[in-house]
C-alpha positions, 0 to 999 in steps of 0.5 A: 805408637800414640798411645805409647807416648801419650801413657808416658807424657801422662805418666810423666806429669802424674808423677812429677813433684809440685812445688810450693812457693817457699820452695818445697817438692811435694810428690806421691811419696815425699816431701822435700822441703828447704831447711834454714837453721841457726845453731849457736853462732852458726847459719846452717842451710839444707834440706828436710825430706818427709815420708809418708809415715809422718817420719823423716830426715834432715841434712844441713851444713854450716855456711860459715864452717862447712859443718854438718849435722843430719838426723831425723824426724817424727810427727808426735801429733797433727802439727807436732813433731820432734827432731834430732840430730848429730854434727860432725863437729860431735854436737847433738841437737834435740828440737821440737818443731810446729808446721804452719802448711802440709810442708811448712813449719819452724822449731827450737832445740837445744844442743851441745853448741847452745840453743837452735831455731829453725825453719822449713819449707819456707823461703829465706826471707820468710825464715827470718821471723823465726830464726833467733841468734843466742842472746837475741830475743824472738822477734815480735810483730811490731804493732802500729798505734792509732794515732 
């Protein structure tokens, strides 16, 4: 009987995900990191889920409109990738994203609804420094002068 629960708290723990600190569950088989998009003149929030053969899915939704859009992923080098994916409003996204960390990165598309940018695995607040509005430049680290 001990050895039966201690194989099951054992397996328990070897197979639960870790998570990272910008949110995403890393486990044996997938990644699942937090997705955070502006698309047009739109917010979009979801999810990214990564498999083990350097493919994936992506589902958001709007938070202004209810809006969903979901597709997929696939890395084309070691810290490359691309991405599309299809809303229910009928739009279609085509982006390209680089990663910062194992479950981590940020990206820009281009759609029917206007341009895309986009973060995964990071926290809201860390999202920010890559998410542009149209007509709104990137911003740039501001550089402190010596004075």
């Amino acid at each position: 009987m001990r050895t039966s629960v201690s194989l099951c708290l054992i397996s328990v723990a070897v197979l639960s995900a870790c998570t990272t600190a910008g949110g995403s569950k890393i486990g044996f088989f997938t990644v699942e990191a937090p997705v955070f998009a502006k698309l047009g003149d739109d917010a979009f929030v979801g999810k990214a889920v990564g498999y083990t053969d350097r493919t994936g899915t992506i589902e958001m939704t709007s938070a202004m409109t209810n809006e969903k859009c979901v597709g997929s992923f696939a890395y084309t080098g070691a810290r490359v990738g691309a991405a599309k994916l299809t809303c229910t409003s009928g739009a279609t996204v085509k982006a390209q994203f680089n990663s910062l960390g194992p479950a981590s990165g940020y990206g820009v598309g281009v759609s029917s609804k206007g341009p895309m940018s986009f973060t995964f695995g990071l926290t809201a607040q860390e999202a920010e420094a890559y998410l542009t509005m149209p007509n709104q430049k990137p911003p740039t680290k501001k550089l402190q002068s010596e004075s």
